[in-house]
C-alpha positions, 0 to 999 in steps of 0.5 A: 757493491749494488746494496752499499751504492743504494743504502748510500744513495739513499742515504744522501737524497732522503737527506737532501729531501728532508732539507726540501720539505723543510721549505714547504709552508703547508706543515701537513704535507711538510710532516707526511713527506719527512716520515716518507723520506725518514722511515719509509723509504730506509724500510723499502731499502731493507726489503732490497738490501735483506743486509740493511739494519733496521729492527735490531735498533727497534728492539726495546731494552732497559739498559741505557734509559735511565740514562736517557731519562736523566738526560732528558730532564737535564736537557729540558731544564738547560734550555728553558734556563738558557732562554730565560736567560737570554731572552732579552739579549738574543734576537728571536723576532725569527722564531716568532715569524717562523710560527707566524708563517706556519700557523698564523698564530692560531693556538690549535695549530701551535699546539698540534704541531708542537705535537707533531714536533715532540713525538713525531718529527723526533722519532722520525729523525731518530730512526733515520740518523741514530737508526738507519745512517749510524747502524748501517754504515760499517765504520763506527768512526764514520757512521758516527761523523756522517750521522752527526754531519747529515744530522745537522746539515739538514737543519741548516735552512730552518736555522737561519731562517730563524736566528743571524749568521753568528747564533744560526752558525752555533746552532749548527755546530751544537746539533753536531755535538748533539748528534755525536752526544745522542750516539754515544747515549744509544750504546748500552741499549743499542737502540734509539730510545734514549736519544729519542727521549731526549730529543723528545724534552729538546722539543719540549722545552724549545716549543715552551719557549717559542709559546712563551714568545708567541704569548708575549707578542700578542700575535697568538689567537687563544 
């Protein structure tokens, strides 16, 4: 009961903490403090709790990544395409002033937190949702829901911060599906790497747009 309440406690305040981070303006410290909260701290608790799962979900296997791939290329294609095609009808002045805020429109920290962003913060989010919260919780049909849950809930703060109510609300029930869709992605590996792939293009693709904006808006410094 003592392992369950900490893998649970742990769950809920390093989601909590990855919400809180969200809002700190200086990105270096904001990046350290989610690879703490999203892959160091589920590694102390499996040093306490010998049950928590956390290298079967790292164990390489073919199986699952061609499907992975062509869901990759199939999400980074969707999303430039959705922009393009709404650029002009959807308000992203918020995106604009989000980047702004984190980097001042200097190119070099654009480019280096769009680094972070496409392989970092994406394997970090992966190891924590698909991995930690999904692997360990015993029920598949809740480890999927709160996973699914957790996963977009945290985002909340940056969504509408960026977008109104009505497209930050869609946002947030489309992370949803997305969690439950990158779950259902992990079942032939049985590991993180093709939603991990896929989350990779996601990032990819969204940080195209938000350098295309930035580009169109004269306020990048090349």
């Amino acid at each position: 009961m003592t392992k369950k309440v900490i893998l649970y406690v742990a769950i809920l305040l390093c989601t909590l903490g990855f919400s809180f981070v969200e809002t700190i303006d200086a990105y270096a410290i904001r990046a350290v403090g989610k690879i703490a909260l999203g892959i160091l701290i589920p590694c102390i608790v499996a040093v306490i709790n010998k049950e928590t799962k956390i290298k079967e979900f790292l164990k390489f296997r073919k199986e699952g990544l061609k499907r992975g791939v062509t869901f990759a290329l199939l999400t980074f294609g969707g999303i430039l395409i959705y922009f393009f095609a709404t650029k002009n009808i959807i308000d992203y002045s918020g995106t604009i002033t989000t980047i702004m805020d984190l980097t001042g429109g200097s190119i070099v920290k654009i480019l280096l937190i769009d680094f972070y962003i496409i392989f970092v913060n994406a394997f970090v989010e992966e190891f924590f949702f698909r991995g930690f919260v999904y692997r360990n919780i015993k029920n598949e049909k809740c480890a999927t829901f709160v996973s699914a849950v957790l996963f977009a809930m945290y985002h909340t703060l940056l969504l509408f911060k960026m977008f109104d109510l009505i497209i930050g609300t869609a946002a947030l029930i489309s992370l949803y599906i997305v969690g439950i869709i990158f779950i259902k992605l992990n079942e032939k590996s049985n590991n993180i790497y093709p939603s991990w792939l896929v989350h990779m293009s996601a990032n990819l693709a969204l940080n195209i747009c938000g350098l295309i904006l930035m580009l169109e808006s004269g306020l990048m410094n090349i």
